[in-house]
VEXDREN-2710 file (C-alpha; in Angstrom, 1 decimal):
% VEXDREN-2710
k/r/px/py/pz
1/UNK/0.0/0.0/0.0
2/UNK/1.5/3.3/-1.0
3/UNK/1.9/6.1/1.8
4/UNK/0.2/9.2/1.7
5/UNK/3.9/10.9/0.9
6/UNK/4.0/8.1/-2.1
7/UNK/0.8/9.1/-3.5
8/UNK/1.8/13.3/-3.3
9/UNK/5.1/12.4/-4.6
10/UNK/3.0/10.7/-7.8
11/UNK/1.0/13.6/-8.0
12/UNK/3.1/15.9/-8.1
13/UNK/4.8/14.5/-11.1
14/UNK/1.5/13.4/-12.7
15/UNK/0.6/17.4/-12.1
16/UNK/4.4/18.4/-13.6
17/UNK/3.5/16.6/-16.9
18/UNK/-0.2/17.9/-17.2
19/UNK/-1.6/20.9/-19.4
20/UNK/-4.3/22.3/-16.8
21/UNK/-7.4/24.3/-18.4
22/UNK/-9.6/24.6/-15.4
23/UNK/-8.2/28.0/-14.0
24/UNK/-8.7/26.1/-10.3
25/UNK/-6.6/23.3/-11.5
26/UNK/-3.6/25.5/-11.9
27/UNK/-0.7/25.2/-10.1
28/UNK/0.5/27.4/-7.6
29/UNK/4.2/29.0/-8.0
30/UNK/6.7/27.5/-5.9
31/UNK/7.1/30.7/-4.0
32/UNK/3.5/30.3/-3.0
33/UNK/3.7/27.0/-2.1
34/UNK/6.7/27.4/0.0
35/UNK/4.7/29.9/2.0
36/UNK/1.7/27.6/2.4
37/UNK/3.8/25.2/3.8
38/UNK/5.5/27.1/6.3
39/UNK/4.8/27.2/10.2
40/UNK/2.1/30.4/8.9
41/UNK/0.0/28.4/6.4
42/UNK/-2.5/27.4/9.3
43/UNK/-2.3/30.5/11.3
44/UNK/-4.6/33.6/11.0
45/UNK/-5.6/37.0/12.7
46/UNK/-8.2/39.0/13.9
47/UNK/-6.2/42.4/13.6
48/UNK/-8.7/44.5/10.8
49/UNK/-11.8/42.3/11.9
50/UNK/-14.0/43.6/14.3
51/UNK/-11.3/44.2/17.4
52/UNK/-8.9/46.8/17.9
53/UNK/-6.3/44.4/18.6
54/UNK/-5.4/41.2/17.6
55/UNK/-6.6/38.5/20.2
56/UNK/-3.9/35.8/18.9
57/UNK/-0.9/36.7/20.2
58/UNK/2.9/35.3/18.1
59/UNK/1.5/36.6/14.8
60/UNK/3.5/39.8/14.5
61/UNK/5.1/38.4/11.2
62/UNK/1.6/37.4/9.7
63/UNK/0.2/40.5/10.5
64/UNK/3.5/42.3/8.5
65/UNK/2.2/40.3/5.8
66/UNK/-1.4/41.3/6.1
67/UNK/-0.5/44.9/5.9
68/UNK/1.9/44.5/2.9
69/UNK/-0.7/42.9/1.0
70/UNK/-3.4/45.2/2.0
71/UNK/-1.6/47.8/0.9
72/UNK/-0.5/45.7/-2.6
73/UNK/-4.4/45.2/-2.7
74/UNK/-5.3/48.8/-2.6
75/UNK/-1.9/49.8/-4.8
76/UNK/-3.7/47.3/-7.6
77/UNK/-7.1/47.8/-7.6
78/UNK/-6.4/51.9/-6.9
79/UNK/-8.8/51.9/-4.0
80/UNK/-9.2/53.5/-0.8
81/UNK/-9.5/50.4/1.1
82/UNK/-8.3/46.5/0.7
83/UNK/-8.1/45.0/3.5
84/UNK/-7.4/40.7/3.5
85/UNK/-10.2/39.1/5.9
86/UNK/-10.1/35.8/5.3
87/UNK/-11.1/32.4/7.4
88/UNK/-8.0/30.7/7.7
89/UNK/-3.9/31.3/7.6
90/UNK/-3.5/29.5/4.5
91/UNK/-5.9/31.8/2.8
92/UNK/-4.8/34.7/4.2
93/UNK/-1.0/34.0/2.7
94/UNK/-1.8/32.5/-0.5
95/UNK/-4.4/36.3/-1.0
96/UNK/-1.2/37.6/0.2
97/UNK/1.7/35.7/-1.4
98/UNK/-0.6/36.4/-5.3
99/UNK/-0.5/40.4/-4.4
100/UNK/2.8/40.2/-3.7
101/UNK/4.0/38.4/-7.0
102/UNK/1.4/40.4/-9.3
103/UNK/2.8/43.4/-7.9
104/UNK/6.5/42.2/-8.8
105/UNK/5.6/41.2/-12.1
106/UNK/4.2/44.6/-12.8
107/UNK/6.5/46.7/-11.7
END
């Protein structure tokens, strides 16, 4: 019986060989993906919600992150506000990690 590593491993390079054309399908860039994986992919923050301050505490970095791509968010779409309010830490970074690389690409 393969291991769950096994499988990844095969679908990775299954995924490597593959034209995708369902946008969803696509594959994340390996910058992104490095961030995903990283201790902050499953953390998140309240800071911008509906407190003052953030009730999690150790997400000083995260938050730096927040702010950059809030202010990449509102930099793009040329808008007062842009703030990133997601439900988890991996969403939060990927919103995040995208800004950040669109903004690189265009500048």
């Amino acid at each position: 019986m393969p291991s769950i590593f096994d499988n990844v491993l095969k679908h990775e390079g299954w995924r490597s060989r593959t034209i995708n054309l369902i946008a969803s399908e696509n594959i994340t860039s390996k910058v992104v993906r490095t961030v995903l994986a990283s201790d902050l992919g499953h953390r998140y923050s309240l800071k911008g919600s509906t407190t003052k301050n953030n009730f999690y505490m150790g997400t000083k970095y995260l938050e730096e992150i927040l702010d950059n791509g809030t202010m990449l968010a509102k930099r793009v779409f040329n808008a007062k506000h842009g703030p990133i309010i997601t439900k988890s830490g991996r969403s939060t970074l990927f919103c995040s990690s995208q800004a950040s690389i669109s903004i690189l690409n265009l500048s």
